[in-house]
Steps between C-alpha positions, in 0.01 A plus 500: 500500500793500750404201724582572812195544704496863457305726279669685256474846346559541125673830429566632171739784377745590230845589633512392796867558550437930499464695814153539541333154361803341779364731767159390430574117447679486815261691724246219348714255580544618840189496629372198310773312723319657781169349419605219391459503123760439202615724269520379100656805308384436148763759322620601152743730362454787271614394096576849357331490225538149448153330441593134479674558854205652641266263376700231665519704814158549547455117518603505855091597547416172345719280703302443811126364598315807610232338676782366701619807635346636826592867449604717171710848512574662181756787450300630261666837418821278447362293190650651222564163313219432197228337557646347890215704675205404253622121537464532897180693495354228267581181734383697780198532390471175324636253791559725831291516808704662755539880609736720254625808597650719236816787593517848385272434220105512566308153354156567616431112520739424777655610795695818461838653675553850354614854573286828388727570188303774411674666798769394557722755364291741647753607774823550246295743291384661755810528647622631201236778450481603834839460654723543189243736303536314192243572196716337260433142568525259179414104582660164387228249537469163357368343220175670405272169528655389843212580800802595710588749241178641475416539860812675563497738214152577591659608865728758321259611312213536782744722737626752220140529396400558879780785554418661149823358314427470147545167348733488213480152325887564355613468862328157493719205422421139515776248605544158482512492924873403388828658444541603078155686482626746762772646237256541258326699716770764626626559177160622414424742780855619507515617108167654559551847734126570491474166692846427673383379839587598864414170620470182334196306680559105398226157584778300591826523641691293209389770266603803775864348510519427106382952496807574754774321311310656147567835670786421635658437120407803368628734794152499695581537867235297727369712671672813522351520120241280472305301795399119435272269689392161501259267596539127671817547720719246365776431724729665254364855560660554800839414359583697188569871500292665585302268665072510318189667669306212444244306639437181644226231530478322799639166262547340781160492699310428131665239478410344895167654416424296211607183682248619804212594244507084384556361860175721601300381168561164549428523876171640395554806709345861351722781299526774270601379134725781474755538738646852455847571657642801596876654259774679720633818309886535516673842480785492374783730295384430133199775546760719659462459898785399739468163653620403777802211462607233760832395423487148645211448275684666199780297531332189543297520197875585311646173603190323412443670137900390456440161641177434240735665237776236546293214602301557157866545270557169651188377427486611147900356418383146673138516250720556210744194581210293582343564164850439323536168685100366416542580127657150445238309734363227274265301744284548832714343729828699415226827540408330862840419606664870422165687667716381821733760485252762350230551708748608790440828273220563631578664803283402845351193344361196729354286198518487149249259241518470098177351450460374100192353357585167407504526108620818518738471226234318269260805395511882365228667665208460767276468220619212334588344848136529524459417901509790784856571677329436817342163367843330417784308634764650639896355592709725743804483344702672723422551914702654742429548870678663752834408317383137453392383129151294502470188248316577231101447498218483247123658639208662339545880415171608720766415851752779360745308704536144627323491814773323652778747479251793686561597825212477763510876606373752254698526191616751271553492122597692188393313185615583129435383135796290367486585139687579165267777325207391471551104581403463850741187696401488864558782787682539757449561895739671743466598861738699735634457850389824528190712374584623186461475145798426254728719346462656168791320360259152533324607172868459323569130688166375396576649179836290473261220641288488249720559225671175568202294522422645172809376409469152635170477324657609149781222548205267580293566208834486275605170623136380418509603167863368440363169637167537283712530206766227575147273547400612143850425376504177609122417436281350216266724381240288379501216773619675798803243561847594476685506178851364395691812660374373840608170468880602492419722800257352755591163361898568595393609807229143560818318444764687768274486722454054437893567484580689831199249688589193344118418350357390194492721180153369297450641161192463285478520099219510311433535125121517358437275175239651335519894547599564129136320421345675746653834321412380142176404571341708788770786460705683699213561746453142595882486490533729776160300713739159477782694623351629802369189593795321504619799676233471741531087590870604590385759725254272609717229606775676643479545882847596616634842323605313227637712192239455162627606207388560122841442309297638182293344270371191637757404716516550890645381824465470831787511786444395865708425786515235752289259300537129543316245207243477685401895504594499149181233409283672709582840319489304136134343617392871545642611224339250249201547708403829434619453101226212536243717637533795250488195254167390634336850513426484153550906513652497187522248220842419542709316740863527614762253510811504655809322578719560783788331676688573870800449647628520860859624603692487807679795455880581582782757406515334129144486464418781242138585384557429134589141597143482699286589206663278311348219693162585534527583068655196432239316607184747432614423124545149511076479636485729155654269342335196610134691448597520133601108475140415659403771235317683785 
């Protein structure tokens, strides 16, 4: 884990970037630093649909050594990605052994930071019913499996039961807790007269603004016609018109609180294993009442919704460019050296580390890697510090970071699959000067990220298949040496460089005698077994990249540089050697004989390879020759 003589805190959460998992994450952070403790942020983003993505994004559970962790906080009502909350649940339980403390969603084997959901919207119907003297009341909730849903419809439908309000199941709509179910929903109630609402009750407060801008489009006034509420007080609420009765969970203190409920279990010291915490109620003019408005605060949450507005165009134009200008990155180090200029995009930043497993570029999936993330070797490709770049460094996954980058106070970090669908890379880990998570536009960069390492890795695999099939080109099939096209390529290029260093060109002939008799009488099988031997004795006796070559049939060659006579008898000695040996085996019932012949060229501008072989032919056929005379 981070090695810095701290303990550290695992949290985990999807979208961290949105209001309240930020709120939360730095309210962790916060107090962590207090106590002493890091903060890993283990985060993912949401895929849309996408499975591949998600399955790749839930990873970011499998990248770390639980039992290394001193202290666990999951989001849990955040994990919307497949199959990311199952995966951390599992190596809990399988590897962990310190305190977890789950947020806003009960897990009745840990540690748990919630809010009574079941009434928390008690005040805004009641307000509603008693102030407003609504009966009318129709409800948005969220999707019908979600606890949160459930707990909160279960509210609505508690209070109209209690002040004899019938319950109409039509006025019943279940969302998505996001923006497009909320249309759905008002163009339902509003074709209907017998249940057109008075006030449109909704579990979230994504879901109440997605109902005022519905209305809005169809000529619903909010709420001289029709009176919306929300629930979770985004920071947005308070800015659009009119601003949303909502309500709001004390984000911050759960998110101290959790922090405080794994300092106290590891300290041994007694608690509660549900910490409840109290929601604030905000009154505002979407049910209809007046609110009071302070103008400095007005106008200073204008200039900072235009500032975010223009900061994020800017973002989003610079994102674009940078994903134009890594489309024609073809290896790693081109990638490192433009990440310079691109991580100044994320705004605040005080480090920045592209972490890739070493043969990242060598497998398909996890499965076929076949070894944990968290058991492998790891290279930080790129590092940057306070402005400074750090050199490149190779450590074992189960660090997250080199030790010897970390600060010695208490450190902060966000950490984030680097994948392309489903293909998992390496992560990344980013910290701020400042407590606060990144931007949503950092979903888009790592996007472009990964896209060109994709890229790099398709160039890779392309130029090893180009060079896998230039090897079979230029290769004998049967005896693994090279053939005759080779010897007008690597042999041209044996003799430039004896040219251009002023060294000896040796070339080495060879000719077998008897391979038609071998072929007539043992066949083509024991044809091909004298032809890898001899193929085998020049393998055997060449030592110093020299080129062996089949030039078909039963002729080959050998081409070496920087050979004196000398190194040319030692290589002949091992070549007749291991002919003598196979020989001697008595393997097979025939033997192979061979005659050969060398030559030795100094070469210069007018040497040309033609004239080499010629040598080294010349005299392989006159030791034919003479083995005929002797009748041999």
């Amino acid at each position: 884990m981070l090695e810095n003589n701290h303990k550290t805190i695992g949290v985990f959460v999807t979208s961290a970037h949105e209001e309240y998992q930020d709120i939360l994450c730095r309210a962790i952070c916060e107090r962590a630093y207090e106590i002493g403790y890091n903060v890993a942020i283990f985060a993912n983003f949401v895929g849309f649909g996408e499975q591949k993505y998600e399955i790749a994004e839930s990873n970011i559970a499998n990248i770390i050594k639980y039992e290394d962790l001193d202290g666990i906080i999951l989001l849990s009502d955040t994990m919307v990605v497949k199959d990311f909350r199952s995966k951390i649940i599992k190596n809990i339980r399988k590897y962990s052994k310190c305190p977890v403390v789950s947020v806003r969603q009960e897990i009745e084997e840990y540690q748990n930071v919630l809010i009574k959901d079941n009434t928390v919207l008690d005040e805004i119907i009641l307000h509603f019913i008693n102030h407003h003297k609504f009966t009318k009341l129709n409800f948005l909730t969220g999707p019908e499996d979600n606890p949160v849903s459930i707990q909160r419809l279960n509210t609505y439908k508690r209070i109209l039961t209690e002040y004899g309000i019938p319950i109409e199941e039509e006025r019943i709509a279940y969302g998505d807790f996001w923006k497009l179910s909320a249309y759905d929903a008002v163009e339902k109630w509003l074709a209907d007269p017998n249940i057109y609402p008075e006030a449109i009750i909704c579990a979230n407060d994504y879901m109440a603004i997605a109902v005022c801008n519905a209305l809005a489009q169809r000529g619903v006034l909010v709420p001289r016609d029709i009176a919306v509420s929300g629930c979770d007080n985004i920071e947005v609420t308070k800015d659009i018109i009119p601003p949303i009765t909502t309500v709001g969970m004390p984000v911050y203190d759960m998110g101290r609180e959790a922090v405080d409920k794994i300092h106290r279990q590891s300290k041994g010291l007694p608690q509660e294993d549900i910490s409840y915490l109290k929601f604030i109620t905000y009154i505002r003019e979407s049910c209809g009442c007046e609110m009071e408005k302070n103008a400095k605060d007005i106008f200073r949450r204008r200039n900072n919704i235009i500032k975010e507005l223009e900061d994020r165009d800017e973002t989003i134009s610079k994102t674009a460019y940078m994903s134009i200008d890594l489309t024609g990155v073809t290896t790693l180090d081109d990638l490192n050296n433009r990440l310079a200029s691109y991580t100044y995009l994320n705004e605040g930043f005080s480090s920045f580390y592209m972490c890739l497993y070493t043969d990242w570029d060598r497998y398909q999936s996890d499965k076929e890697y076949g070894i944990p993330f968290s058991d492998r070797e790891v290279s930080m490709e790129v590092g940057m510090k306070n402005g400074q770049w750090l050199q490149k460094v190779q450590f074992e996954a189960k660090e997250l970071l080199p030790s010897i980058y970390l600060d010695h106070e208490p450190q902060v970090f966000y950490f984030n699959m680097l994948h392309h669908r489903e293909k998992c890379y390496g992560y990344t880990a980013i910290s701020f000067k400042k407590l606060q998570s990144y931007k949503s536009s950092y979903q888009g960069w790592l996007t472009n990220v990964c896209n060109a390492l994709e890229n790099i890795k398709i160039h890779s695999e392309l130029n090893r298949l180009v060079y896998k099939l230039e090897d079979i080109s230029i290769k004998d099939e049967l005896t693994g040496l090279y053939n005759r096209r080779a010897l007008h390529t690597l042999g041209q290029k044996y003799l430039d460089q004896c040219i251009k260093n002023h060294s000896n060109l040796m070339v080495f002939s060879a000719d077998m005698d008897n391979l038609k008799y071998i072929n007539d009488i043992y066949g083509h099988a024991g044809g091909d077994i004298a032809l890898k031997a001899v193929a085998s004795a020049m393998m055997n006796a060449s030592e110093d990249d020299e080129i062996c070559i089949r030039l078909g049939g039963d002729e080959f060659s050998v081409i070496g540089v920087e050979y004196d006579k000398e190194k040319v008898i030692q290589f002949v000695n091992k070549f007749n050697d291991a002919i003598q040996r196979f020989n001697k085996e008595l393997a097979y019932e025939f033997k192979i004989s061979i005659s050969y012949g060398w030559g030795i060229t100094k070469a210069n501008e007018n040497t040309t390879l033609e004239e080499c072989l010629s040598v080294a032919d010349k005299r392989m056929y006159l030791q034919k020759y003479e083995k005929k005379k002797r009748g041999l």
